[in-house]
PDB file of N, CA, C and O in Angstrom:
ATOM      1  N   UNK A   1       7.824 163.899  -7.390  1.00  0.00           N
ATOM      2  CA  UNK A   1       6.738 163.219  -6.736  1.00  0.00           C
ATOM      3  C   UNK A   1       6.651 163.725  -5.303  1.00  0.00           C
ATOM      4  O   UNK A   1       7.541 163.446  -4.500  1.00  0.00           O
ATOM      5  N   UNK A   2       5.631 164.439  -4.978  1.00  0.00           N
ATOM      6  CA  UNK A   2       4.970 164.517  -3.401  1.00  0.00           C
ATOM      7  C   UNK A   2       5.050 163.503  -2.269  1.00  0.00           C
ATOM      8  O   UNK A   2       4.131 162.686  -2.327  1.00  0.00           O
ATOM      9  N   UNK A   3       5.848 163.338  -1.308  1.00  0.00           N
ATOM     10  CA  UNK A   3       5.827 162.213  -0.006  1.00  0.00           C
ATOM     11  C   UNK A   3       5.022 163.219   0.948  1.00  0.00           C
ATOM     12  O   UNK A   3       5.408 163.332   2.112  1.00  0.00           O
ATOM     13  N   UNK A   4       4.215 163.755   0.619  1.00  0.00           N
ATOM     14  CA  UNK A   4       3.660 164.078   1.565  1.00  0.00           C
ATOM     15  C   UNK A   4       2.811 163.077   2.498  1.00  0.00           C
ATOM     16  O   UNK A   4       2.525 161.954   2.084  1.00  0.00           O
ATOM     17  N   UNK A   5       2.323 163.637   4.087  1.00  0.00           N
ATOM     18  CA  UNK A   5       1.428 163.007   4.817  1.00  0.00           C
ATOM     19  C   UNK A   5      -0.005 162.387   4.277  1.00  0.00           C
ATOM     20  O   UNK A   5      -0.946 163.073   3.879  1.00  0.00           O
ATOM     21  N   UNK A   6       0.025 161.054   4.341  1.00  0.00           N
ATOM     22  CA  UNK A   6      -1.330 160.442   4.060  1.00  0.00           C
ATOM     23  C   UNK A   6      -2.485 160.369   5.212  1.00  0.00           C
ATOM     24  O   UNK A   6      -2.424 160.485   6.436  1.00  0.00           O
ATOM     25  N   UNK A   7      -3.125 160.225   4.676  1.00  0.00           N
ATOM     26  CA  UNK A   7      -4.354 160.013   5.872  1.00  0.00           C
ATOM     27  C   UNK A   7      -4.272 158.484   6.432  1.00  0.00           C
ATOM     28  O   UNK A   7      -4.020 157.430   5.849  1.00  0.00           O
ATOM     29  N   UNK A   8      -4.507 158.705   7.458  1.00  0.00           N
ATOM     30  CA  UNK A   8      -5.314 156.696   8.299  1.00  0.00           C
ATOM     31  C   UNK A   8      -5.858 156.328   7.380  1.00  0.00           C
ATOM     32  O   UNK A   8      -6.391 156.958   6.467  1.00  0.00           O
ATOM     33  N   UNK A   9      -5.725 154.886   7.628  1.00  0.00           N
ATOM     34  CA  UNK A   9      -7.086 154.074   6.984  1.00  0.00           C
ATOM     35  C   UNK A   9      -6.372 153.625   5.626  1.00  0.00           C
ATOM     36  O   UNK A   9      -5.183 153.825   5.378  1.00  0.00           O
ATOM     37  N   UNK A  10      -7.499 152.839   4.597  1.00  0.00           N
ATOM     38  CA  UNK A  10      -6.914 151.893   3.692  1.00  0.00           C
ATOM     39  C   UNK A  10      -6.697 153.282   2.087  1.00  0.00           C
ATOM     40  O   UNK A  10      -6.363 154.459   2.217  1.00  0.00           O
ATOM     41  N   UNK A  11      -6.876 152.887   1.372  1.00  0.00           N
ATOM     42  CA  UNK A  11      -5.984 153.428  -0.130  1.00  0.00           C
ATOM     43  C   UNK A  11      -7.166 154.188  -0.500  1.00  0.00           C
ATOM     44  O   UNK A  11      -6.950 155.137  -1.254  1.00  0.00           O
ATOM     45  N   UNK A  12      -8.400 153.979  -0.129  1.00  0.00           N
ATOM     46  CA  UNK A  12      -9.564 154.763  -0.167  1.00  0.00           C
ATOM     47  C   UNK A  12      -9.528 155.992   0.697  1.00  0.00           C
ATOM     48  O   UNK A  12     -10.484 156.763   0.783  1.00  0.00           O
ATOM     49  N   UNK A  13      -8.753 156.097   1.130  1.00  0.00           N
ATOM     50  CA  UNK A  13      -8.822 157.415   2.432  1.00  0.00           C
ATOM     51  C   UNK A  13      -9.439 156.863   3.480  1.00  0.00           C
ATOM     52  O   UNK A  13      -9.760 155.675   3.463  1.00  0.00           O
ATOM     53  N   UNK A  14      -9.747 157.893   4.818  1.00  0.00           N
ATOM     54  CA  UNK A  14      -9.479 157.853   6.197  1.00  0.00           C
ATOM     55  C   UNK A  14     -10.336 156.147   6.478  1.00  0.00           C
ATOM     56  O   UNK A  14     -10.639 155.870   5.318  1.00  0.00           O
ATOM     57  N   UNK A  15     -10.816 155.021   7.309  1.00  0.00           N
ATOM     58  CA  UNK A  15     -11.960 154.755   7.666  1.00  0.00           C
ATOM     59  C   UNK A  15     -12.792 154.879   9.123  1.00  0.00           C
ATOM     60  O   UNK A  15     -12.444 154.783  10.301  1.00  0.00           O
ATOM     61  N   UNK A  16     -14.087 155.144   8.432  1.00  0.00           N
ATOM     62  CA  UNK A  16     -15.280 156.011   9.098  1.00  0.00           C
ATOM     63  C   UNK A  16     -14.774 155.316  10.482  1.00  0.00           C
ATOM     64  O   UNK A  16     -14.042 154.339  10.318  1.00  0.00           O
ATOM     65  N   UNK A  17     -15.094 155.726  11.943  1.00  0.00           N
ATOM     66  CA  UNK A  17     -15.091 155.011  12.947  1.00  0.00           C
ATOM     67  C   UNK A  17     -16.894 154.593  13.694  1.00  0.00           C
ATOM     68  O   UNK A  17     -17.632 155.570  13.822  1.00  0.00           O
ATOM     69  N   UNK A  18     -17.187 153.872  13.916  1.00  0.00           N
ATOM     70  CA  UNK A  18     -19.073 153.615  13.879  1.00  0.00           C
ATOM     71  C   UNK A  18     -19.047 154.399  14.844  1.00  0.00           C
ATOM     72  O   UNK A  18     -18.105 154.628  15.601  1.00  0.00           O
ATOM     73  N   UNK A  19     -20.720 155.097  14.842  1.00  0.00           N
ATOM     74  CA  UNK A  19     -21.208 155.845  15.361  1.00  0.00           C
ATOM     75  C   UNK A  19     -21.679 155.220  16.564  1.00  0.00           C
ATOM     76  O   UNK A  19     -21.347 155.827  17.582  1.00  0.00           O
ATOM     77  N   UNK A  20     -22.409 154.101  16.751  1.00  0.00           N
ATOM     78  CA  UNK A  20     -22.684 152.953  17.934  1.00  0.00           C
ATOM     79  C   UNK A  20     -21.987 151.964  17.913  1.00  0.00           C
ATOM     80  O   UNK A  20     -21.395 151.476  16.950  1.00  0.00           O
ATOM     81  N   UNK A  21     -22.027 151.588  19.085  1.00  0.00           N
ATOM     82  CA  UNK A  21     -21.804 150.191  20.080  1.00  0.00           C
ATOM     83  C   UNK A  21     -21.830 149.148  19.258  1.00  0.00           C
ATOM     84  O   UNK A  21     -22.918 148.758  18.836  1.00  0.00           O
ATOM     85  N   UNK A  22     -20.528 148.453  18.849  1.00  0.00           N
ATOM     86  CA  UNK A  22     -20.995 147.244  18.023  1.00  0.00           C
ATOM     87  C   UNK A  22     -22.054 146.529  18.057  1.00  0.00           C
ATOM     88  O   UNK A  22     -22.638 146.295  16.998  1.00  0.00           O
ATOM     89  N   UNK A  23     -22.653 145.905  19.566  1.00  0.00           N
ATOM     90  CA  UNK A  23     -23.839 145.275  19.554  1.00  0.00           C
ATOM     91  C   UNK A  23     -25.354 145.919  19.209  1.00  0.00           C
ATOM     92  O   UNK A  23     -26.324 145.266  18.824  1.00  0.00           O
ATOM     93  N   UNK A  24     -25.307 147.338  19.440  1.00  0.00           N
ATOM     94  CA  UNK A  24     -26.398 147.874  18.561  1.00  0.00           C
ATOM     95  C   UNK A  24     -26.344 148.287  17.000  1.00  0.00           C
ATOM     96  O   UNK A  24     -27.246 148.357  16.165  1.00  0.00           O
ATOM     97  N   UNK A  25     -25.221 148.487  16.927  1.00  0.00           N
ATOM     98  CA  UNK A  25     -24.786 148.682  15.683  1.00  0.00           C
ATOM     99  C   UNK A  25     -25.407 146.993  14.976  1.00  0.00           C
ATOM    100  O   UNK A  25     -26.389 146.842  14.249  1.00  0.00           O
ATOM    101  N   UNK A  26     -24.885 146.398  15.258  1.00  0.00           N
ATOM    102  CA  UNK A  26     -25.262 144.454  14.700  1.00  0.00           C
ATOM    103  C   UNK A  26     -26.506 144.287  14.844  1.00  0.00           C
ATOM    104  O   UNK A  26     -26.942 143.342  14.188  1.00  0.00           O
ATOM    105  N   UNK A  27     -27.464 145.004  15.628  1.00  0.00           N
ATOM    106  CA  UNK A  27     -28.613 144.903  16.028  1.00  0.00           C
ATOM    107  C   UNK A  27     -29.069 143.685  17.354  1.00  0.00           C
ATOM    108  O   UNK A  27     -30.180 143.222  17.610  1.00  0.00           O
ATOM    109  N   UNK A  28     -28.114 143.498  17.827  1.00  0.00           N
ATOM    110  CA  UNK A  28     -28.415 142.697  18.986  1.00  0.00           C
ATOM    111  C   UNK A  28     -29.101 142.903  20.125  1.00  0.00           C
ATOM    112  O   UNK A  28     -29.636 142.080  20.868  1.00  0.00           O
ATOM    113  N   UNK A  29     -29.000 144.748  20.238  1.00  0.00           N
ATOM    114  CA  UNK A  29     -29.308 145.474  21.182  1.00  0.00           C
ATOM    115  C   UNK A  29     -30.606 146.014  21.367  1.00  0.00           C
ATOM    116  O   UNK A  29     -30.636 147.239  21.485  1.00  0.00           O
ATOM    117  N   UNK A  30     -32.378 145.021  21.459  1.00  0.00           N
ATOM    118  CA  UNK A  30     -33.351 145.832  21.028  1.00  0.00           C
ATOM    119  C   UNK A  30     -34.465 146.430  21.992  1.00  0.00           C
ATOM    120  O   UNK A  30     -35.627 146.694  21.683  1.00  0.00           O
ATOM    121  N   UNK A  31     -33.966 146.554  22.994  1.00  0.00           N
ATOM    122  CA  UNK A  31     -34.538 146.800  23.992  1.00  0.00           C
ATOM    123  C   UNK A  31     -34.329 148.733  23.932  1.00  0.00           C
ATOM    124  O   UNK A  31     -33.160 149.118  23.886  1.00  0.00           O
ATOM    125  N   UNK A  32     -35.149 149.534  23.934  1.00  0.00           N
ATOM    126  CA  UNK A  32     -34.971 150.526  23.829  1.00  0.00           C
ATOM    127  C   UNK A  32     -35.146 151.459  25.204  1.00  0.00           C
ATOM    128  O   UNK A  32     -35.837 151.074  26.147  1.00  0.00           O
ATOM    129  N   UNK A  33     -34.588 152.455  25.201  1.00  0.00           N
ATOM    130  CA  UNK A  33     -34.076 153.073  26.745  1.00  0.00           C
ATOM    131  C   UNK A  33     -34.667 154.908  26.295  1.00  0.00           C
ATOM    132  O   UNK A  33     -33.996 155.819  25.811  1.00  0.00           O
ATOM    133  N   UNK A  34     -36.038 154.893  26.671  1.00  0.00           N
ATOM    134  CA  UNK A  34     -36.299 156.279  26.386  1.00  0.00           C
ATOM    135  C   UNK A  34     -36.839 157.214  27.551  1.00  0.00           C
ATOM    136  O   UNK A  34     -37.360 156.469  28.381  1.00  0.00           O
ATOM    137  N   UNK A  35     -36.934 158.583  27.970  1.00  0.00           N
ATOM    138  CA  UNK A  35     -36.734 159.206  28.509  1.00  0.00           C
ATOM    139  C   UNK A  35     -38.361 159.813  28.265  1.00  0.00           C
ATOM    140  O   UNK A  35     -38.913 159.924  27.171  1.00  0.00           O
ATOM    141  N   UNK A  36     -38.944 160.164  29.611  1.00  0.00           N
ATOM    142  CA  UNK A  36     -40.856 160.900  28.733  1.00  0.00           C
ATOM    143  C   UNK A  36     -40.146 162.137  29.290  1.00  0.00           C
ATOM    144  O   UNK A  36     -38.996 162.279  29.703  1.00  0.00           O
ATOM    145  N   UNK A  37     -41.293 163.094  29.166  1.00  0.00           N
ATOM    146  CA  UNK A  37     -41.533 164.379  29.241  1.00  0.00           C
ATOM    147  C   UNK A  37     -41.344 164.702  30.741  1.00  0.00           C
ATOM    148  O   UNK A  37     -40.679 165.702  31.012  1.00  0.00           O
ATOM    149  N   UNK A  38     -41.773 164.085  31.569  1.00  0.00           N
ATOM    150  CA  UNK A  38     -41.693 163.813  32.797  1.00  0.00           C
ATOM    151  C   UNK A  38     -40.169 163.841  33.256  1.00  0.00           C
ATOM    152  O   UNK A  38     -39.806 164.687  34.074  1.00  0.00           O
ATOM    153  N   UNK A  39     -39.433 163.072  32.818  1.00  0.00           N
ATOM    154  CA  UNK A  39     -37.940 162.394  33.040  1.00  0.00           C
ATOM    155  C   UNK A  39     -37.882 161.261  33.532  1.00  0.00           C
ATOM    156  O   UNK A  39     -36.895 160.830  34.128  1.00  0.00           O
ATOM    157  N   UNK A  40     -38.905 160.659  33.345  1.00  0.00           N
ATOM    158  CA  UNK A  40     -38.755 158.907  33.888  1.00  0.00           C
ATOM    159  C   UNK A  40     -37.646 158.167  32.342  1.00  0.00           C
ATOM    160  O   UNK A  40     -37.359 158.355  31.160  1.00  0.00           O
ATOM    161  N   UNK A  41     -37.493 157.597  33.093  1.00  0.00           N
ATOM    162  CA  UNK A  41     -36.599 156.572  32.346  1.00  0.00           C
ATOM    163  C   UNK A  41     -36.964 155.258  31.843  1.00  0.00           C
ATOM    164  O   UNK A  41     -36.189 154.382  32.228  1.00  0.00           O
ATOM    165  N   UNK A  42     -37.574 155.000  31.363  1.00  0.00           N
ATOM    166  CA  UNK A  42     -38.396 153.996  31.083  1.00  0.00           C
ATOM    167  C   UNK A  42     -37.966 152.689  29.413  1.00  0.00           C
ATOM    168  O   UNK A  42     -37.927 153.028  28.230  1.00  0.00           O
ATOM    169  N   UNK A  43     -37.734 151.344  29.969  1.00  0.00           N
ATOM    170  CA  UNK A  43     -37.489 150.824  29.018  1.00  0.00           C
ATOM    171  C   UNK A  43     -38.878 150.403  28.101  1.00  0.00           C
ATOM    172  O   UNK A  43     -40.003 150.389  28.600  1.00  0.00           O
ATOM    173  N   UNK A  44     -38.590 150.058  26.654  1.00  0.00           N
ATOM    174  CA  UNK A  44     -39.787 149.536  26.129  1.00  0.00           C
ATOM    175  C   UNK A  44     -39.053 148.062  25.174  1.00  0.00           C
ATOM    176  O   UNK A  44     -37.952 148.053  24.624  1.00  0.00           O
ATOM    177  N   UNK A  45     -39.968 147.035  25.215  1.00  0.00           N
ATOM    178  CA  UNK A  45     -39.383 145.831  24.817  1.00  0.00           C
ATOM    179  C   UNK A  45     -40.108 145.475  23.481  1.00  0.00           C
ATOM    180  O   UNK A  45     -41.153 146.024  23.130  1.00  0.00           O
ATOM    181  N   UNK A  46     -39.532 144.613  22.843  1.00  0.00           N
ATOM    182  CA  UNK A  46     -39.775 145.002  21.215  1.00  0.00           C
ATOM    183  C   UNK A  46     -41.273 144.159  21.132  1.00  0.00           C
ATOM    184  O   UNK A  46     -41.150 143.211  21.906  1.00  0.00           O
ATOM    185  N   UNK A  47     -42.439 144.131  20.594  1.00  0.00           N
ATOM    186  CA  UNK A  47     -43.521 143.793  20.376  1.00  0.00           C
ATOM    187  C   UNK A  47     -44.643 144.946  20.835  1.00  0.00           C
ATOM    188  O   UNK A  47     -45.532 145.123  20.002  1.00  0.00           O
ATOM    189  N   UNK A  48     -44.693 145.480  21.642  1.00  0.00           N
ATOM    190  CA  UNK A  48     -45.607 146.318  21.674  1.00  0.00           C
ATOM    191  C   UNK A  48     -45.961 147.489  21.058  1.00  0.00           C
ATOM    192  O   UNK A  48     -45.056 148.029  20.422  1.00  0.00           O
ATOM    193  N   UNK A  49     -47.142 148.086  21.073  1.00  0.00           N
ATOM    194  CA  UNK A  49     -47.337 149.041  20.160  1.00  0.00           C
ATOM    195  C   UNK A  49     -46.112 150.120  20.234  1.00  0.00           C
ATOM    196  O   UNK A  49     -45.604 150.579  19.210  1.00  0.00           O
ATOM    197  N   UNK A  50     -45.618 150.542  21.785  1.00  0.00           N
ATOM    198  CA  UNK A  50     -45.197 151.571  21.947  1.00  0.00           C
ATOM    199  C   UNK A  50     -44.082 151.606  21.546  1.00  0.00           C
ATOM    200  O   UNK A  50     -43.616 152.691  21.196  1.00  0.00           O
ATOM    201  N   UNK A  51     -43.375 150.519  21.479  1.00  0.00           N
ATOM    202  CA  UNK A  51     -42.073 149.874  21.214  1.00  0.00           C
ATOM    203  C   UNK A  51     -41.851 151.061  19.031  1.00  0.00           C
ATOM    204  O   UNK A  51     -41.010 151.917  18.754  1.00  0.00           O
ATOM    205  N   UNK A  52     -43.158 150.408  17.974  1.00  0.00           N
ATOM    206  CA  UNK A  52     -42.655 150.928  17.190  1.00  0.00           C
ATOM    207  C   UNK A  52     -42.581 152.551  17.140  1.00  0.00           C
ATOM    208  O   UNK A  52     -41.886 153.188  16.348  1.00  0.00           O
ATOM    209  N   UNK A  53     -43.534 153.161  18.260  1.00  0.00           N
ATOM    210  CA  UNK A  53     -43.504 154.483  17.651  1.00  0.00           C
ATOM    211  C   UNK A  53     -42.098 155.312  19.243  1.00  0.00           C
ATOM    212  O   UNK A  53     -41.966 156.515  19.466  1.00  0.00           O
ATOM    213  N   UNK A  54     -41.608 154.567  19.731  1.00  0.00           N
ATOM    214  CA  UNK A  54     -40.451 154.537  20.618  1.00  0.00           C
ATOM    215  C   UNK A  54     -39.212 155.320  19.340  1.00  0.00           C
ATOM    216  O   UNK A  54     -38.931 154.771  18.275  1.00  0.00           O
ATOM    217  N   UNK A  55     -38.656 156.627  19.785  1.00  0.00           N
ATOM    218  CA  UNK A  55     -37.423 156.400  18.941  1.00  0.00           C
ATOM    219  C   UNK A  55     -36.455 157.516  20.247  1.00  0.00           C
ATOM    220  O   UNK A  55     -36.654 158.517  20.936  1.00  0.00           O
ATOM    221  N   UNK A  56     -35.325 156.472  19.945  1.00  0.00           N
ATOM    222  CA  UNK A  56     -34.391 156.627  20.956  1.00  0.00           C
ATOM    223  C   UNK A  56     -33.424 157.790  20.366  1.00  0.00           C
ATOM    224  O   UNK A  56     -33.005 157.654  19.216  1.00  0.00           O
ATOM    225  N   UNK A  57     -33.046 158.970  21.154  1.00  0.00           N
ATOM    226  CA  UNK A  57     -32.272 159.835  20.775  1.00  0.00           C
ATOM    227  C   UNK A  57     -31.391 159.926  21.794  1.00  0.00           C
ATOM    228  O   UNK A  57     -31.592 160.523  22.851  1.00  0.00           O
ATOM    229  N   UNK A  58     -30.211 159.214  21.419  1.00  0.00           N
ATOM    230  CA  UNK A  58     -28.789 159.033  22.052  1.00  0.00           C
ATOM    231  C   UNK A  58     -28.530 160.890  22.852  1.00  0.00           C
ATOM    232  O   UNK A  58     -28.344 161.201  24.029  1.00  0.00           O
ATOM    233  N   UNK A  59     -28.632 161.767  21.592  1.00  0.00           N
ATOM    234  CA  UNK A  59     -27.560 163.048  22.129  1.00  0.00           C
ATOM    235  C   UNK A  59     -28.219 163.287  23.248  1.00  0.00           C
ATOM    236  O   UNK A  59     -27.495 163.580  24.200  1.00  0.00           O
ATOM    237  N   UNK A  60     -29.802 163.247  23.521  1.00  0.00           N
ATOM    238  CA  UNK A  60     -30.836 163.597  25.283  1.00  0.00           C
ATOM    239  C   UNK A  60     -30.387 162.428  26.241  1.00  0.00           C
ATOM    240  O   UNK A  60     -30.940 162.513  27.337  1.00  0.00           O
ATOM    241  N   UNK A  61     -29.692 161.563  26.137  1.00  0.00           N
ATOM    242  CA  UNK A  61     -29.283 160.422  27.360  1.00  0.00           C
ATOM    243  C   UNK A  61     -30.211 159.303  26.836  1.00  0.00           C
ATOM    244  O   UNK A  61     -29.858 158.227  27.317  1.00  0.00           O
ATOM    245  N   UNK A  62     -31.292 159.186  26.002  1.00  0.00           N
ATOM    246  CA  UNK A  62     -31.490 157.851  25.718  1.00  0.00           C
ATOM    247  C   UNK A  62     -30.600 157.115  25.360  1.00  0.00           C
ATOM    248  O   UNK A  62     -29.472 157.526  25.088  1.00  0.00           O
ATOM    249  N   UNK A  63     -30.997 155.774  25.294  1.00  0.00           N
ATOM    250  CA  UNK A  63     -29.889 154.284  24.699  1.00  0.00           C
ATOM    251  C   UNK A  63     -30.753 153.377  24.835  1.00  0.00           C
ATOM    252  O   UNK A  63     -31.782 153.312  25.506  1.00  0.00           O
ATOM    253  N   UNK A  64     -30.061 152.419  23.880  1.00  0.00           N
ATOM    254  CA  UNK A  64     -30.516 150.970  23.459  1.00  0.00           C
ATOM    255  C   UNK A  64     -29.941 150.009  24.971  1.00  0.00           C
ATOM    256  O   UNK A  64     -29.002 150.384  25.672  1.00  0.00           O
ATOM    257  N   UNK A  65     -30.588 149.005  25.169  1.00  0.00           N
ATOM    258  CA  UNK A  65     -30.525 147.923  26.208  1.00  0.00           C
ATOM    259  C   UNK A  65     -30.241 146.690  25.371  1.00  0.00           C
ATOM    260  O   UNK A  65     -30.874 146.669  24.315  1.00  0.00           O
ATOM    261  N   UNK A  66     -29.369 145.567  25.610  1.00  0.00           N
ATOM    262  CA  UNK A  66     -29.056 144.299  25.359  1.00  0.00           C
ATOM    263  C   UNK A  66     -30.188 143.440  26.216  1.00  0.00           C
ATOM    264  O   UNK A  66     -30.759 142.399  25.891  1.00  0.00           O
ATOM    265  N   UNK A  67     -30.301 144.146  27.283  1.00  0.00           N
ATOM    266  CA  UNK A  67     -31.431 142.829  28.272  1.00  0.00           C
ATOM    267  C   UNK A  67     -32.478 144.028  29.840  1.00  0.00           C
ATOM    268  O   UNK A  67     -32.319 145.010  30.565  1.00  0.00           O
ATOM    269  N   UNK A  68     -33.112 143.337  29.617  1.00  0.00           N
ATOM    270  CA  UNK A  68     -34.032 144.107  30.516  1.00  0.00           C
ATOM    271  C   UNK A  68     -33.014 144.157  32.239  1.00  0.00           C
ATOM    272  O   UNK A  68     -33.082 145.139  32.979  1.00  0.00           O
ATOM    273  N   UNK A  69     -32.204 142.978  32.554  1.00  0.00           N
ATOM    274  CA  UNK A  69     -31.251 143.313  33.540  1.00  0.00           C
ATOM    275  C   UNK A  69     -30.250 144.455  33.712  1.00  0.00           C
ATOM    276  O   UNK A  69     -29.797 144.882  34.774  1.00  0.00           O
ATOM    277  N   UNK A  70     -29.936 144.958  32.207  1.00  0.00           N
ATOM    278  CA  UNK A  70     -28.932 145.975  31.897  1.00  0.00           C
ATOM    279  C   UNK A  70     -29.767 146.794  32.272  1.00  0.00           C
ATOM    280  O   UNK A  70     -29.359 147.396  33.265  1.00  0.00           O
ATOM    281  N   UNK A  71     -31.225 147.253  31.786  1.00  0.00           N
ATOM    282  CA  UNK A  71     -31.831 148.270  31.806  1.00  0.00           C
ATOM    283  C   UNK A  71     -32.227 148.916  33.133  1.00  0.00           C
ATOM    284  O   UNK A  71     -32.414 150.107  33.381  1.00  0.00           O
ATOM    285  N   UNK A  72     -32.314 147.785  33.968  1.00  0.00           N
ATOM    286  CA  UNK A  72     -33.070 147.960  35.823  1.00  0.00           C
ATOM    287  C   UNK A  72     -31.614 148.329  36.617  1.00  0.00           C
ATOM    288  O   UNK A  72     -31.553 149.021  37.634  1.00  0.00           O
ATOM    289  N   UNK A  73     -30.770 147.878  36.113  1.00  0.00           N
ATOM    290  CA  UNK A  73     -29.698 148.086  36.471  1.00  0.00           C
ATOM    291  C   UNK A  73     -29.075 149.652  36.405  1.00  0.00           C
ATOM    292  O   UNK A  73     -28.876 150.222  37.477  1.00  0.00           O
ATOM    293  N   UNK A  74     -28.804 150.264  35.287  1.00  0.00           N
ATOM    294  CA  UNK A  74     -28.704 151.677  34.958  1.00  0.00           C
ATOM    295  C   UNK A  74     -29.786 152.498  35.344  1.00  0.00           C
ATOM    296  O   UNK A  74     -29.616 153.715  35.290  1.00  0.00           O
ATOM    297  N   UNK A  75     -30.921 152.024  35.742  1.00  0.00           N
ATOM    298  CA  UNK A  75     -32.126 152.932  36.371  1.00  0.00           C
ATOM    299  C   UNK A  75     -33.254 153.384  35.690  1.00  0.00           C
ATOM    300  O   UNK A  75     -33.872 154.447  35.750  1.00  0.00           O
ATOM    301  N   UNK A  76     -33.444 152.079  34.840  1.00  0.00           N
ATOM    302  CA  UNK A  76     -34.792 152.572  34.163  1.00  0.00           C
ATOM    303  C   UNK A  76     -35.680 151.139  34.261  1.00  0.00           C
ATOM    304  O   UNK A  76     -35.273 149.987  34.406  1.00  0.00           O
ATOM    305  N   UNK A  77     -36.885 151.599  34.143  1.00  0.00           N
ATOM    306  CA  UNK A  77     -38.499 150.801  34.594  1.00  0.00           C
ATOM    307  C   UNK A  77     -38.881 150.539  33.401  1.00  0.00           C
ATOM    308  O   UNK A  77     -38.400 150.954  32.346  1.00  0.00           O
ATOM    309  N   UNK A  78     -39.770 149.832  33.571  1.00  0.00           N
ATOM    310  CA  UNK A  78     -40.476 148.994  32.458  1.00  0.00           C
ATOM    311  C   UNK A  78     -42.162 150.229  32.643  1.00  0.00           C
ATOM    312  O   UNK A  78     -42.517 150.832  33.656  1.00  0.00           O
ATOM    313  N   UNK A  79     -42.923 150.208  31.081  1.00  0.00           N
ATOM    314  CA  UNK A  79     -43.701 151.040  31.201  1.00  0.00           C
ATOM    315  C   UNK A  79     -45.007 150.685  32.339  1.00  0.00           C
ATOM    316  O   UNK A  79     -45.032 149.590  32.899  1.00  0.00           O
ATOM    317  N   UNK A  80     -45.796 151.466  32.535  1.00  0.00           N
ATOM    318  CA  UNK A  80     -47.346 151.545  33.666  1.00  0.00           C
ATOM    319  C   UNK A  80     -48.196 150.778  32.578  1.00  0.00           C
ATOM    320  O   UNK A  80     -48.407 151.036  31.393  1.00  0.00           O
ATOM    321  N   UNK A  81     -48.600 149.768  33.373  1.00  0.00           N
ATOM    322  CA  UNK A  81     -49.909 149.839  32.721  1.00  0.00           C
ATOM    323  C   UNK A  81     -49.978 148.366  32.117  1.00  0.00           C
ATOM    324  O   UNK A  81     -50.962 148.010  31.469  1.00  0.00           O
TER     325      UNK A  81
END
């Protein structure tokens, strides 16, 4: 019988480690943190049109916001208009 080295994690092999932030991961987090063409930083809050066609791409420096205080705080504005 083989004693060789096992992997981490339970009898299933390794487990995955999450890709996000528990609280976005849970969905708590829906305030979205996106970046225009420009480089403004700009938050969008969930109900508005822009909000559904908003998609946040973590690897360019976007991120999700818990509260519009988090968001003014790290340096991003609410949209014009």
């Amino acid at each position: 019988m083989d004693m060789g080295m096992a992997a981490p994690g339970g009898p299933d092999g390794p487990i995955p480690s999450p890709k996000m932030p528990p609280a976005t991961a849970a969905g708590t987090c829906a305030i979205k943190g996106n970046i225009s063409r420009k480089g403004d930083r700009i938050y969008q809050m969930p109900g508005p049109r822009d909000y559904e066609r908003t998609q946040v791409d973590e690897a360019s420096g976007e991120r999700m916001f818990c509260s519009k205080d988090g968001a003014k705080a790290a340096g991003w504005r609410a949209p014009r208009g």
